[in-house]
C-alpha positions as CSV (number, residue, x, y, z in Angstrom):
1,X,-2.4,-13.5,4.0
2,X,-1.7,-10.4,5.5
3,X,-3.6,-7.8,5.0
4,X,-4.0,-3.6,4.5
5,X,-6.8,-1.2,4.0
6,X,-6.1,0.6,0.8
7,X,-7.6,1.3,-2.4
8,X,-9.1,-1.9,-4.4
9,X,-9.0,-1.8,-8.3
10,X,-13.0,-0.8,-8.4
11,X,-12.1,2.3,-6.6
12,X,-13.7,1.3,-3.3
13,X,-11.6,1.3,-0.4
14,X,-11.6,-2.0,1.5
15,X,-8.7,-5.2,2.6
16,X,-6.0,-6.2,0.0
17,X,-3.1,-8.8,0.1
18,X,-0.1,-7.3,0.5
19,X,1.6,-9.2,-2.0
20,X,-1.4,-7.4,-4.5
21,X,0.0,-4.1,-3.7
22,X,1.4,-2.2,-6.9
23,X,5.0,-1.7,-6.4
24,X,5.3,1.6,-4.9
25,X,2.7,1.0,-1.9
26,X,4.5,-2.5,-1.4
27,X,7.7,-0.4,-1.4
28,X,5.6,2.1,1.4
29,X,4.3,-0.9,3.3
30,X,7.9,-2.7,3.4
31,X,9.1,0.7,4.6
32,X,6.6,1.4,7.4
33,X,6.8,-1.8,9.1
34,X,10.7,-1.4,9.4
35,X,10.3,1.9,10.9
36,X,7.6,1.3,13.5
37,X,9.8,-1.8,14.4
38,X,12.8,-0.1,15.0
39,X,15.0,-1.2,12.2
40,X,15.4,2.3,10.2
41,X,15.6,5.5,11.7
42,X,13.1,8.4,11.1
43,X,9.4,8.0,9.4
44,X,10.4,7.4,5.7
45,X,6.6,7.2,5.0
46,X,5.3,10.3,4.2
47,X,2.0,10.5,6.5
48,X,1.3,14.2,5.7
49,X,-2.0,13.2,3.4
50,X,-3.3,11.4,6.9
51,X,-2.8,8.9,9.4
52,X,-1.6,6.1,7.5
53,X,-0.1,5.7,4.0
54,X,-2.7,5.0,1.6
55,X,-2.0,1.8,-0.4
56,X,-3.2,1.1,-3.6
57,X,-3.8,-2.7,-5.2
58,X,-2.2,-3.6,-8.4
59,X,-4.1,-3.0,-11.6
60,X,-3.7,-6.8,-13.2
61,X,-2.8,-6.7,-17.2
62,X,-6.2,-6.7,-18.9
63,X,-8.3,-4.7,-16.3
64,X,-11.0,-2.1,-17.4
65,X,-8.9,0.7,-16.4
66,X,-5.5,-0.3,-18.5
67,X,-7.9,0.4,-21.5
């Protein structure tokens, strides 16, 4: 498991799986770890809201807030 501070489902903000990351923030994540290791040239993650990108977990099929 490798995991990322980010926004949970509930709102609170707190560790999630990478692999529960919705697409775009798995997309970010992917992204980010490529840059700071070199492999692509120039910050392709958008840090101006703050330091780090700020992930967000993927809302399963069925969850209160789909409704």
């Amino acid at each position: 498991m490798v995991a990322v501070r980010g926004i949970r489902t509930d709102g609170s903000f707190g560790d999630i799986d990478v692999l529960d990351l919705d697409d775009e923030s798995f997309r970010c994540y992917v992204v980010d770890c490529l840059s700071r290791a070199g492999v692509v040239e120039g910050g392709a993650v958008d840090l101006a809201v703050g330091d780090r990108p700020a992930y967000r977990q993927r809302i399963p099929p069925g969850h209160p807030r789909t409704k």
